[in-house]
C-alpha positions in Angstrom: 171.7 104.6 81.7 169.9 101.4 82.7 168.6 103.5 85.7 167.4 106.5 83.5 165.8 104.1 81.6 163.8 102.4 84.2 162.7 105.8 85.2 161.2 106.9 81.9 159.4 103.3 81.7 158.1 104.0 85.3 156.5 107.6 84.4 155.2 106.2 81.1 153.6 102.6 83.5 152.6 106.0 85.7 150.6 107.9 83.1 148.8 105.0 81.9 147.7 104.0 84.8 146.0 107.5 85.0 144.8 107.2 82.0 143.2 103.8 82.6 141.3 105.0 85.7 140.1 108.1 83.8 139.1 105.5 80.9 137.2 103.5 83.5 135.3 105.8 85.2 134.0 107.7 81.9 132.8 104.0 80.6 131.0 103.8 84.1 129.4 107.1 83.8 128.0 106.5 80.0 126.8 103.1 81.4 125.1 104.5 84.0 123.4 107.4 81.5 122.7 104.9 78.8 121.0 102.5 81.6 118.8 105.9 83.0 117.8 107.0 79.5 116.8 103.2 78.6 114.6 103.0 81.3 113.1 106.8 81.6 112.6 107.4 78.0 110.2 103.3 78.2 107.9 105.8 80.3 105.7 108.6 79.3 104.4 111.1 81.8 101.2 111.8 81.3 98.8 113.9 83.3 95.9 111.1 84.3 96.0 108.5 87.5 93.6 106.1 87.3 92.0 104.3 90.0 88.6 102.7 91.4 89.6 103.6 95.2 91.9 106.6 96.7 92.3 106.5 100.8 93.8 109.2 102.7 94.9 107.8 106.1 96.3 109.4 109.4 100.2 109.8 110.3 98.9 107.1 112.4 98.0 105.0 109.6 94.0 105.5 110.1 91.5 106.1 107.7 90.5 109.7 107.2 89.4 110.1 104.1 88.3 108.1 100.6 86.9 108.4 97.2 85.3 105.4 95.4 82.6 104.5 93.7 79.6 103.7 95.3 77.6 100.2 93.7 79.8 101.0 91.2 78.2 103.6 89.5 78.3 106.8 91.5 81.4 108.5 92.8 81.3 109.1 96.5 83.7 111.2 98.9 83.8 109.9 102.6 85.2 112.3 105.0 85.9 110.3 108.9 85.7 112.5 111.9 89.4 112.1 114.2 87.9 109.7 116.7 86.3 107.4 113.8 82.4 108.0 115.0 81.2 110.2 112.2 81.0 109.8 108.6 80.1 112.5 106.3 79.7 111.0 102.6 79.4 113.5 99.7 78.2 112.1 96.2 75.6 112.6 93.7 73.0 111.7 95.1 73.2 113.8 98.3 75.1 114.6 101.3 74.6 112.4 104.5 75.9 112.1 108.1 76.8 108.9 109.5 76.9 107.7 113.1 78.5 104.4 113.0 78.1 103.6 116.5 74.2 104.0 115.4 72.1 100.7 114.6 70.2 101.8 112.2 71.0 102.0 108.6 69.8 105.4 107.3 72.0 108.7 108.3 71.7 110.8 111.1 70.7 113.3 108.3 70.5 113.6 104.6 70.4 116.4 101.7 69.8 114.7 98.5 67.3 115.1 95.4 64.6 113.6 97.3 65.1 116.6 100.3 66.2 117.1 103.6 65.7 114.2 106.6 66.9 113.7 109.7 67.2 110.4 111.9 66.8 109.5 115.3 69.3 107.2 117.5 67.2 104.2 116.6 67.4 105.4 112.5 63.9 106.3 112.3 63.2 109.4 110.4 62.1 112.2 112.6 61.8 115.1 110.6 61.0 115.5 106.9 61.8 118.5 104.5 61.0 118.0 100.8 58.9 115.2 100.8 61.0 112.4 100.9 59.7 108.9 99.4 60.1 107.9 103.1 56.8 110.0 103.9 54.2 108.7 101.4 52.5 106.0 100.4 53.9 105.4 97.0 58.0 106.4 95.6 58.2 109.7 94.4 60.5 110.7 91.3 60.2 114.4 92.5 59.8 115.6 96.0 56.9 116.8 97.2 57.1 120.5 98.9 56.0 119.4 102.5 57.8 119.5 106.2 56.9 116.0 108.3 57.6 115.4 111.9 57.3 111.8 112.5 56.1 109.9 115.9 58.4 107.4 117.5 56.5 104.8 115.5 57.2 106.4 112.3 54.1 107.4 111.9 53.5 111.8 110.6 52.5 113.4 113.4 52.8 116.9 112.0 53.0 117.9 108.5 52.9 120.9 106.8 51.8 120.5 102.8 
C-alpha cells in the first residue's frame, strides 16, 4: 500500500507541476500585455509631423532631396541632380537652377515674380524676360513687360520694351 500511495502522491506532485507552468506562463503573458498597453495607450497617433528640415538621401547615404525653410520664412524644396552638380530649388518666390560648380551666386536661370533670367558661367545675367529689378535703374515691385539681352559687362545690349 505504501507503494500505491507513493504513486498517487507522484501524479498529484505531477499535475501541479503542470499546473504551475501553465500558471507561470499566463502571469508572463498578462505582464507582457499590461506593459504594451501601459506604454501604447501614453501615446496618441495623430496625423501631423512636425519639423523645420526633411532630407531625402540616396541608398548611398547622399543628399537628394530637402525641404526647409529658407531665412526662415519661406518654405523651399531642393531637388539634387545624381552626380551632385545641379540644384533645382522650388519655393515661393520662384523656381531657379543652380550650378554649384559655378562662381557666381545667382542661378543659371530663374522664374520668379520678378520674371524670367538666365545666367552666364561667370553669374552675370544674360538674358532678361519680365523686367527683372536686375535690368533698371531703381527696384521694381512689379515687373516691367520687357526682354533684355545683356553684354558681357552687364551692360543691355538689346531690349525689347
Amino acid at each position: 500500500m505504501t507503494e500505491n500511495r507513493w504513486e498517487i502522491l507522484e501524479s498529484r506532485v505531477t499535475n501541479l507541476e503542470k499546473q504551475n507552468r501553465w500558471l507561470r506562463a499566463g502571469c508572463v503573458l498578462a505582464g507582457l500585455v499590461v506593459v504594451c498597453v501601459l506604454t501604447l495607450g501614453a501615446s496618441k497617433a495623430g496625423n501631423t509631423v512636425e519639423a523645420q528640415r526633411f532630407v531625402l538621401k540616396s541608398a548611398k547615404g547622399e543628399l537628394r532631396a530637402e525641404l526647409t525653410a529658407l531665412d526662415g520664412d519661406y518654405p523651399r524644396l531642393s531637388l539634387v541632380s545624381p552626380n551632385g552638380e545641379y540644384v533645382t530649388e522650388l519655393s515661393p518666390l520662384g523656381v531657379s537652377v543652380i550650378d554649384k560648380a559655378l562662381p557666381g551666386k545667382l542661378p543659371l536661370g530663374h522664374f520668379g515674380n520678378t520674371g524670367l533670367y538666365f545666367t552666364d558661367q561667370r553669374g552675370k545675367v544674360v538674358i532678361e524676360v519680365g523686367g527683372a529689378s536686375v535690368s533698371s535703374s531703381s527696384p521694381q515691385i512689379a515687373p516691367i513687360p520687357e526682354i533684355a539681352i545683356f553684354n558681357d559687362k552687364g551692360q543691355p545690349s538689346w531690349r525689347v520694351p
